[in-house]
C-alpha positions in Angstrom: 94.9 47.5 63.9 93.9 49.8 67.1 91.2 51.7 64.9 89.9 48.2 63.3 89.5 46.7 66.7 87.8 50.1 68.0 85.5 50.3 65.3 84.6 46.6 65.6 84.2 46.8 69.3 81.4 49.6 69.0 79.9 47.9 66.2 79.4 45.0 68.4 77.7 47.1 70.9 75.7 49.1 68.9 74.2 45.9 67.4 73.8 44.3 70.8 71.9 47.1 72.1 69.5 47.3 69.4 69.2 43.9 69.9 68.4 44.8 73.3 66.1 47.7 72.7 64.6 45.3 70.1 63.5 42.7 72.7 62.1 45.2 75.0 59.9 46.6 72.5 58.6 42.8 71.4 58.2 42.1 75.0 55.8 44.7 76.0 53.8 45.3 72.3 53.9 41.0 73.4 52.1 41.6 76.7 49.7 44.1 75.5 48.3 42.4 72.7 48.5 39.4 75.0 46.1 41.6 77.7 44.1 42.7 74.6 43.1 39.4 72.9 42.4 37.6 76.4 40.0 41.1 77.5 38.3 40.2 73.7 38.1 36.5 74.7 36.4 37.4 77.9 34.2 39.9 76.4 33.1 37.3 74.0 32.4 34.5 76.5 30.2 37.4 77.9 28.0 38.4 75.2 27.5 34.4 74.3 26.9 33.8 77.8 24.3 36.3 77.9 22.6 35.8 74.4 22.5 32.1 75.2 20.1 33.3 78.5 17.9 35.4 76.4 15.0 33.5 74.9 14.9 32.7 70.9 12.7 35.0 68.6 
């Protein structure tokens, strides 16, 4: 029962790490696609911002 209990408990953390390393990873590809998209956004608003000044052909 010693070696069940062993093997159980390092399953357990092996699975709880991943799950760890896991979150990390969503967290910062998260945040840089979050940076990415609102940079886009902005560089949008800029180009319609300026076409919008420019006068009509």
């Amino acid at each position: 029962m010693g070696i069940a209990n062993k093997a159980g408990d390092w399953a357990f953390k092996a699975l709880t790490a991943g799950l760890g390393v896991a979150t990390i990873y969503l967290t910062a590809t998260f945040s840089v696609n979050l940076y990415r998209g609102l940079a886009w956004h902005n560089a949008q608003s800029k180009i319609e911002k300026q076409g919008s000044s420019e006068p009509a052909p």
